[in-house]
Legacy VTK file of the C-alpha trace (Angstrom):
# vtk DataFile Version 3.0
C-alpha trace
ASCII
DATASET POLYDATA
POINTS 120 float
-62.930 53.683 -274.892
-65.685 53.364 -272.082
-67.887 50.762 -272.714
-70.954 53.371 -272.697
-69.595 55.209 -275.462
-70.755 53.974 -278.972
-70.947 56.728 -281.977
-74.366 55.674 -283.615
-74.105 55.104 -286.710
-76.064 57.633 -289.026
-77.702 57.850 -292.019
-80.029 60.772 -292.837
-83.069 59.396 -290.995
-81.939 55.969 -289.459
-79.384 55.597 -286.618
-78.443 52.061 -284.369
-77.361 53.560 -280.852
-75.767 49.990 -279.890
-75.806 49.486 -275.937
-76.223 53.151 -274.866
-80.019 52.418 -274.824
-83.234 51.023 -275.309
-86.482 51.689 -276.179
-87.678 54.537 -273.471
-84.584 52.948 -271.440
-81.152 53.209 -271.277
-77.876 50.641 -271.342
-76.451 49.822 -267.872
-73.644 51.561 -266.170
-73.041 49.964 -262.787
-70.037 47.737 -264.558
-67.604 46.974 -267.309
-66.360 50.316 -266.808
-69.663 51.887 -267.471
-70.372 56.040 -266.180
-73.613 57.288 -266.163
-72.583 60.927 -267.012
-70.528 59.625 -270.050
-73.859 57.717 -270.666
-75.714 60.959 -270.242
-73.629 63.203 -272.268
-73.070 60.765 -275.473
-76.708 60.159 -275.857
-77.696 64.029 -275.563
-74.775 65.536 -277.363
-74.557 62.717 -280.077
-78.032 61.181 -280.335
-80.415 64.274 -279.301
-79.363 65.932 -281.910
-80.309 64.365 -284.399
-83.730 65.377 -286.367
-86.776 64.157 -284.364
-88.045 62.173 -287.275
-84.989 60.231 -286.941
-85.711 56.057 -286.061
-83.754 54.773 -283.622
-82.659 50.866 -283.850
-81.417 49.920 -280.311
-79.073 46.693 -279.744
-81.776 45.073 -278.062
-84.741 45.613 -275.958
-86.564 43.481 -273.454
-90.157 44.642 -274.479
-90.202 43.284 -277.626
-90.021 46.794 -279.238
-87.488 47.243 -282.199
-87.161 50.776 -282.982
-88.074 54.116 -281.976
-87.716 57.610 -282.928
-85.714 60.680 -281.456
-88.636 62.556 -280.784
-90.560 59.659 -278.676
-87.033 58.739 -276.509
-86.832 63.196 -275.643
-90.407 62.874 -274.422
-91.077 59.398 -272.987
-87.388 57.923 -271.485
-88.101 57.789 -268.138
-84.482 58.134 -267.758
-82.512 60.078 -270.086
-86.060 61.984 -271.653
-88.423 64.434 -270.414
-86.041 67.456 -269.264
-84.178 65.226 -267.041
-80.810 66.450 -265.990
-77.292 64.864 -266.049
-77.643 64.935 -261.919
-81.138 63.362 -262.634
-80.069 60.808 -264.700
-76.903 59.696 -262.214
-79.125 59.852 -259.530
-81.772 57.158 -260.977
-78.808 55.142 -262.697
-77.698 54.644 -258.914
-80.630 53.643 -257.353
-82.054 51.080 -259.873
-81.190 48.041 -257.760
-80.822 45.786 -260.786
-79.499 41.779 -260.276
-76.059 41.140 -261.024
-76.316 39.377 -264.464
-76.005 35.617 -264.134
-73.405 35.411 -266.643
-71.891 38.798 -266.204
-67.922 37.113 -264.774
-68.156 35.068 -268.174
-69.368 37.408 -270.435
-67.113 40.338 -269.538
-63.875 38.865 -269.786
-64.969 37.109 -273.469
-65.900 40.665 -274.552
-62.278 41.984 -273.238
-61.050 39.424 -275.427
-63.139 40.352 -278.236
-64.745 36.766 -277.369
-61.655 34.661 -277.913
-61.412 31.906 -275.379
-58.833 31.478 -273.498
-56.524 29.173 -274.567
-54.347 26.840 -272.737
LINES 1 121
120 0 1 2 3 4 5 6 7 8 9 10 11 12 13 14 15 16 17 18 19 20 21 22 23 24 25 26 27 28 29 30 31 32 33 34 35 36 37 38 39 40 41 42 43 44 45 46 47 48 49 50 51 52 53 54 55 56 57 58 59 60 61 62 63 64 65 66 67 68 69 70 71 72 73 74 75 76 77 78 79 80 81 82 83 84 85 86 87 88 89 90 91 92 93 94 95 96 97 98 99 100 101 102 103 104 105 106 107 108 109 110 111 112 113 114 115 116 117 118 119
């Protein structure tokens, strides 16, 4: 499964969207085999769709905000939000210039290994 790809899970007005985004953001995709247009088409055609009263719990966000709803992330996300298209979207994914993550070599392989450590 690409790591972008996680099926919220629903209830009838409550969903978590795990890493695919944040609060008026969205989850990386420049590694761990990450794609923005798989990013792009599993949040529209899975999370979009749901009713715009509907709160959104991301995995985490760096803003200190802890939910959202469906209606605010269509109109606000810079990225994914506000008409932007799947080129859009690609395009801005590419050109965000973000730091490799410090820990990024020792986090990825732990999560391959569904972080078991390696054992010798």
């Amino acid at each position: 499964m690409n790591a972008n790809v996680f099926p919220p899970s629903l209830s009838a007005s409550l969903t978590q969207t795990h890493n695919s985004r944040s609060c008026n953001c969205s989850g990386r995709t420049d590694f761990q085999g990450g794609s923005a247009e798989t990013l792009y088409k599993s949040v529209h055609s899975q999370i979009f769709t749901l009713p715009e009263d509907t709160i959104v719990y991301p995995a985490h966000d760096y803003n200190g905000r802890f939910s959202s709803s469906i209606k605010s992330e269509k109109e606000n996300n810079p990225r994914l939000g506000d008409g932007k298209s799947q080129a859009d979207f690609v395009e801005i994914m590419k050109n965000l210039n973000l730091d490799y993550p410090k820990k990024i070599d020792v986090a990825v392989p732990a999560n391959m290994r569904c972080g078991v450590p390696d054992v010798e």
